[in-house]
C-alpha beads as a LAMMPS data file, in Angstrom:
LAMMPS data file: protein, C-alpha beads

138 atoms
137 bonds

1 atom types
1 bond types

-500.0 500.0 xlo xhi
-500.0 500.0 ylo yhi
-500.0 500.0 zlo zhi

Masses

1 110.0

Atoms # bond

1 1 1 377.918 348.230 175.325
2 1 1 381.366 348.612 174.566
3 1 1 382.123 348.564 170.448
4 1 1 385.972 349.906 170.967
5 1 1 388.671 349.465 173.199
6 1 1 391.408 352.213 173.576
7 1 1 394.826 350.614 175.250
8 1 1 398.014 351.941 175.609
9 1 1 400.712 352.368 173.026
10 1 1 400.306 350.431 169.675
11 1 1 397.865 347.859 171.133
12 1 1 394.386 349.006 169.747
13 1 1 391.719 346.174 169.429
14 1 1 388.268 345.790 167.819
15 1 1 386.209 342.871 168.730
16 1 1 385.805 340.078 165.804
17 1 1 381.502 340.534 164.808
18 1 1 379.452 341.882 163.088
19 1 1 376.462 343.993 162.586
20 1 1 373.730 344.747 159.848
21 1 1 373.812 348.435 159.158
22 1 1 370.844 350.388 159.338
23 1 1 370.740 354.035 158.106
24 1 1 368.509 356.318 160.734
25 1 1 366.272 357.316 157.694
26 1 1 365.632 353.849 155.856
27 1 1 364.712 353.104 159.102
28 1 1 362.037 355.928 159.705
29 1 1 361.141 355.273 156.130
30 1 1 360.337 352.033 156.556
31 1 1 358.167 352.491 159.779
32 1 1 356.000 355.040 157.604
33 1 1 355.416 352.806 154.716
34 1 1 354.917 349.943 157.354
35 1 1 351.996 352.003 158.688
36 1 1 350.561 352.748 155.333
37 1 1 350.886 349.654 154.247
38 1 1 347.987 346.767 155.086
39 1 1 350.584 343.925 153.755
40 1 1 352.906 344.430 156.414
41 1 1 349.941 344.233 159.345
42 1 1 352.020 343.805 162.347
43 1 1 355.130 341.487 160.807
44 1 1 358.458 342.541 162.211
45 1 1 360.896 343.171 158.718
46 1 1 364.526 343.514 158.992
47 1 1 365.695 346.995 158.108
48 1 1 369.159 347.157 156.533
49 1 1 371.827 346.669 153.538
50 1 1 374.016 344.410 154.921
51 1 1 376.088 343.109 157.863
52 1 1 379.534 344.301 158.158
53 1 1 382.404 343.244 160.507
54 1 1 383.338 345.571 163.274
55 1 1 387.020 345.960 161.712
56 1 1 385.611 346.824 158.265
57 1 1 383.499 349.372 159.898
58 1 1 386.916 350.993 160.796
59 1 1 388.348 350.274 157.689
60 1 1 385.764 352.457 155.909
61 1 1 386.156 354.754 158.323
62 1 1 390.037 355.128 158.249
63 1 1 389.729 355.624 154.237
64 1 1 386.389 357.971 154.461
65 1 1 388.571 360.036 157.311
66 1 1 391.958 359.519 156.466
67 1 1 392.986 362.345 159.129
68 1 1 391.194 360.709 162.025
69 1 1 392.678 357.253 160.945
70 1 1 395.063 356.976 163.612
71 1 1 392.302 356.882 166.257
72 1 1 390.279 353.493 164.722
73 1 1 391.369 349.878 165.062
74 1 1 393.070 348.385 162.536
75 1 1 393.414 344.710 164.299
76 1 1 390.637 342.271 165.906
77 1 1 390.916 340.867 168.952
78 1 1 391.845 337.417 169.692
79 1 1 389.066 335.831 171.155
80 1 1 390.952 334.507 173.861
81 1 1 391.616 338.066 174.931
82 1 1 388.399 339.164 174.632
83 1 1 387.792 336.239 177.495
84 1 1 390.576 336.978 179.403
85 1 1 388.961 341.132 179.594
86 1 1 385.577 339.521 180.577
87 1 1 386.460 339.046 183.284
88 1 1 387.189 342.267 184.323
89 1 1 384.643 344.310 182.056
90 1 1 380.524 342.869 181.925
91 1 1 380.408 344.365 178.724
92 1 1 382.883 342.158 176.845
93 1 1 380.964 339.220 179.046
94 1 1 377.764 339.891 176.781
95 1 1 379.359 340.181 173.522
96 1 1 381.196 336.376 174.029
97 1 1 378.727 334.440 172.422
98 1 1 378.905 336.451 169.201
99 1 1 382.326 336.770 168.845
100 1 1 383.987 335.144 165.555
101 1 1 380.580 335.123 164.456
102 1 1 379.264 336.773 160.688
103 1 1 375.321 336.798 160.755
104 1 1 373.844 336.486 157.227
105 1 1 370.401 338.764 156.317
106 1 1 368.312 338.598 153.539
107 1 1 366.418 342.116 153.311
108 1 1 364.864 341.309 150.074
109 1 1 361.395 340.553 151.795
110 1 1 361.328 343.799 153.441
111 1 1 362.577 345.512 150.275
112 1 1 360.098 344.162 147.792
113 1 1 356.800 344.331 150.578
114 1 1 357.773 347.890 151.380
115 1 1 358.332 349.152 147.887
116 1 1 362.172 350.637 148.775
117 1 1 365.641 350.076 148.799
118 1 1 367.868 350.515 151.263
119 1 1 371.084 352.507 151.285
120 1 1 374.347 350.831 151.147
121 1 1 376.021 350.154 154.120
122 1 1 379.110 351.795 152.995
123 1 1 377.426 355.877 152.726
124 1 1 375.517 355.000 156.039
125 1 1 378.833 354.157 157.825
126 1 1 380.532 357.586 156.174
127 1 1 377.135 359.606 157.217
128 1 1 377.416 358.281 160.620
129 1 1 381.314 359.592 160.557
130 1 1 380.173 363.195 159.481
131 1 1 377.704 363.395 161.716
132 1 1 380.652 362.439 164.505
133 1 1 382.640 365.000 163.383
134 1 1 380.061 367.734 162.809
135 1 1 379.096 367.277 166.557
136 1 1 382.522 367.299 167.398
137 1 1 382.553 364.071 169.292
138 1 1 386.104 362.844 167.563

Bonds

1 1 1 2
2 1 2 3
3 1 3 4
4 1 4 5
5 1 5 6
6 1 6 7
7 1 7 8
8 1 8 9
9 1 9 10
10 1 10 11
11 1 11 12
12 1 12 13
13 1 13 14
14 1 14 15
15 1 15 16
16 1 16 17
17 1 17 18
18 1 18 19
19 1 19 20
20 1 20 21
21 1 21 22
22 1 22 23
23 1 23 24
24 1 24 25
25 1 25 26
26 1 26 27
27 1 27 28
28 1 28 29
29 1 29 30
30 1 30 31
31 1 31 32
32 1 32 33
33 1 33 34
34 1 34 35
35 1 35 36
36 1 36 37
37 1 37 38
38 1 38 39
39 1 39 40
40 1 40 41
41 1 41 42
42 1 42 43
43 1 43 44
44 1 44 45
45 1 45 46
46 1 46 47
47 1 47 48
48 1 48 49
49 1 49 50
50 1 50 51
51 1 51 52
52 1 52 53
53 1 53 54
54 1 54 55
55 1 55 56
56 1 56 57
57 1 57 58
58 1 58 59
59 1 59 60
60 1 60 61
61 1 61 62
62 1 62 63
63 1 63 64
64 1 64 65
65 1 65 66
66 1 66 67
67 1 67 68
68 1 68 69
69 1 69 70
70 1 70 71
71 1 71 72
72 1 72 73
73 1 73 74
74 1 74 75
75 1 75 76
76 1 76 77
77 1 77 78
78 1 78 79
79 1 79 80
80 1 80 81
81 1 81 82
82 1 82 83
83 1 83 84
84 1 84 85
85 1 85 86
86 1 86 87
87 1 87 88
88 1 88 89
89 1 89 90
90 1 90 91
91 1 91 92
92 1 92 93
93 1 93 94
94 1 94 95
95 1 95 96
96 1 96 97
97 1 97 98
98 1 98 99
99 1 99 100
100 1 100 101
101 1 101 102
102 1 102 103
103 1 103 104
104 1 104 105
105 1 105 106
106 1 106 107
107 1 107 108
108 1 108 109
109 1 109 110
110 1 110 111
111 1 111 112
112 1 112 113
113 1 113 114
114 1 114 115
115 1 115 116
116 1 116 117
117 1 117 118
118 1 118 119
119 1 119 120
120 1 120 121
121 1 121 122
122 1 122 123
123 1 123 124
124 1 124 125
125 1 125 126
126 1 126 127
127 1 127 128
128 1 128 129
129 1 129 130
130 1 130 131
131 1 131 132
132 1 132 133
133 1 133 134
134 1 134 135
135 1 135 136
136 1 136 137
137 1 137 138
Protein backbone atom coordinates (compact mmCIF):
# COMPACT_ATOMS: atom_id res chain seq x y z
CA UNK A 1 0.00 0.00 0.00
CA UNK A 2 1.04 3.21 -1.11
CA UNK A 3 1.38 5.97 2.02
CA UNK A 4 3.35 8.68 -0.36
CA UNK A 5 3.26 9.87 -3.68
CA UNK A 6 6.43 11.47 -5.30
CA UNK A 7 5.37 13.77 -8.56
CA UNK A 8 7.22 16.01 -10.46
CA UNK A 9 8.28 19.52 -9.62
CA UNK A 10 6.50 21.25 -6.63
CA UNK A 11 3.45 18.93 -6.72
CA UNK A 12 4.04 16.52 -3.69
CA UNK A 13 0.81 14.97 -2.16
CA UNK A 14 -0.09 12.98 0.98
CA UNK A 15 -3.38 11.32 1.15
CA UNK A 16 -6.02 13.00 3.75
CA UNK A 17 -6.28 9.83 6.84
CA UNK A 18 -5.21 8.74 9.42
CA UNK A 19 -3.64 6.11 11.48
CA UNK A 20 -3.23 5.09 15.26
CA UNK A 21 0.45 4.83 15.96
CA UNK A 22 1.83 1.89 17.42
CA UNK A 23 5.47 1.76 18.67
CA UNK A 24 7.15 -1.88 17.67
CA UNK A 25 7.92 -2.37 21.47
CA UNK A 26 4.51 -1.32 23.23
CA UNK A 27 3.42 -3.63 20.89
CA UNK A 28 5.68 -6.70 21.87
CA UNK A 29 5.09 -5.49 25.37
CA UNK A 30 1.74 -5.79 25.29
CA UNK A 31 1.60 -9.34 23.67
CA UNK A 32 3.85 -10.51 26.75
CA UNK A 33 1.73 -9.11 29.43
CA UNK A 34 -1.33 -10.35 27.31
CA UNK A 35 0.09 -13.86 27.76
CA UNK A 36 0.77 -13.48 31.40
CA UNK A 37 -2.15 -12.08 32.04
CA UNK A 38 -5.55 -14.41 32.70
CA UNK A 39 -7.80 -11.02 32.38
CA UNK A 40 -7.05 -10.54 28.93
CA UNK A 41 -7.95 -14.49 27.95
CA UNK A 42 -8.18 -14.21 24.29
CA UNK A 43 -9.81 -10.39 23.90
CA UNK A 44 -8.26 -8.52 21.03
CA UNK A 45 -7.00 -4.79 22.79
CA UNK A 46 -6.03 -1.96 20.69
CA UNK A 47 -2.35 -1.17 20.99
CA UNK A 48 -1.47 2.52 20.56
CA UNK A 49 -1.29 6.38 21.72
CA UNK A 50 -3.20 7.92 19.32
CA UNK A 51 -4.29 8.38 15.68
CA UNK A 52 -2.52 10.90 13.70
CA UNK A 53 -3.19 12.29 10.16
CA UNK A 54 -0.91 11.22 7.41
CA UNK A 55 0.23 15.04 6.86
CA UNK A 56 1.03 15.47 10.57
CA UNK A 57 3.06 12.39 10.37
CA UNK A 58 5.21 14.50 7.90
CA UNK A 59 4.95 17.43 9.79
CA UNK A 60 6.74 15.77 12.74
CA UNK A 61 8.91 14.44 10.56
CA UNK A 62 9.98 17.66 8.64
CA UNK A 63 10.66 19.37 12.25
CA UNK A 64 12.35 16.02 13.88
CA UNK A 65 14.59 16.01 10.40
CA UNK A 66 14.74 19.37 9.35
CA UNK A 67 17.54 18.35 6.66
CA UNK A 68 15.44 15.66 5.04
CA UNK A 69 12.37 18.09 5.06
CA UNK A 70 12.37 18.77 1.53
CA UNK A 71 11.62 15.12 0.69
CA UNK A 72 8.02 14.84 2.91
CA UNK A 73 4.65 16.24 1.91
CA UNK A 74 3.64 19.24 3.13
CA UNK A 75 -0.02 19.30 1.30
CA UNK A 76 -3.01 16.60 1.26
CA UNK A 77 -4.52 15.52 -1.55
CA UNK A 78 -7.79 16.56 -2.80
CA UNK A 79 -9.93 13.77 -2.69
CA UNK A 80 -11.06 14.20 -6.03
CA UNK A 81 -7.51 13.55 -7.14
CA UNK A 82 -6.99 10.81 -5.18
CA UNK A 83 -10.14 9.37 -7.44
CA UNK A 84 -9.04 10.58 -10.48
CA UNK A 85 -5.26 8.37 -9.64
CA UNK A 86 -7.51 5.32 -8.80
CA UNK A 87 -7.98 4.76 -11.59
CA UNK A 88 -4.75 4.24 -12.72
CA UNK A 89 -3.06 2.90 -9.39
CA UNK A 90 -5.20 -0.22 -7.21
CA UNK A 91 -3.56 1.05 -4.35
CA UNK A 92 -5.17 4.50 -4.11
CA UNK A 93 -8.53 2.30 -5.12
CA UNK A 94 -8.31 0.66 -1.51
CA UNK A 95 -7.54 3.62 0.47
CA UNK A 96 -10.98 5.60 -1.06
CA UNK A 97 -13.22 4.71 1.51
CA UNK A 98 -11.02 6.14 4.25
CA UNK A 99 -10.07 9.14 2.80
CA UNK A 100 -11.17 12.52 4.70
CA UNK A 101 -11.73 10.23 7.39
CA UNK A 102 -10.12 10.76 11.36
CA UNK A 103 -10.80 7.42 13.34
CA UNK A 104 -11.16 8.05 17.11
CA UNK A 105 -9.48 5.21 19.76
CA UNK A 106 -9.85 4.92 23.21
CA UNK A 107 -6.72 2.80 24.52
CA UNK A 108 -7.59 3.32 28.06
CA UNK A 109 -9.06 -0.34 28.35
CA UNK A 110 -5.98 -1.84 27.10
CA UNK A 111 -3.88 0.52 29.24
CA UNK A 112 -5.50 -0.03 32.59
CA UNK A 113 -6.09 -4.26 31.91
CA UNK A 114 -2.47 -4.51 30.87
CA UNK A 115 -0.92 -2.48 33.62
CA UNK A 116 1.17 0.01 30.94
CA UNK A 117 1.24 3.01 29.11
CA UNK A 118 1.92 3.52 25.87
CA UNK A 119 4.45 5.84 24.27
CA UNK A 120 3.39 8.95 22.64
CA UNK A 121 2.84 8.95 19.20
CA UNK A 122 5.08 11.82 18.64
CA UNK A 123 8.80 9.79 19.90
CA UNK A 124 7.39 6.65 18.02
CA UNK A 125 7.05 8.67 14.74
CA UNK A 126 10.82 10.31 15.42
CA UNK A 127 12.14 6.55 16.36
CA UNK A 128 10.68 5.28 13.25
CA UNK A 129 12.66 8.34 11.35
CA UNK A 130 16.06 7.27 13.00
CA UNK A 131 15.68 4.02 12.37
CA UNK A 132 15.10 5.23 8.43
CA UNK A 133 18.04 7.00 8.47
CA UNK A 134 20.30 4.63 10.40
CA UNK A 135 19.45 1.98 7.67
CA UNK A 136 20.03 4.42 5.18
CA UNK A 137 16.75 4.06 3.42
CA UNK A 138 16.29 8.15 3.01
Amino acid sequence: MKFLFFYPSSIFFIQDFGILISDVKDVARAHVLSIKNPKVNGRRLIIGSEVKKMLELSKIMQEAFPKYAKKLPKREMPIFMAKLISYFDSSVKKLLPDLGILMQTDTSYSEDLLGMKFKPAKDSIIDAGNSVIRLGLV
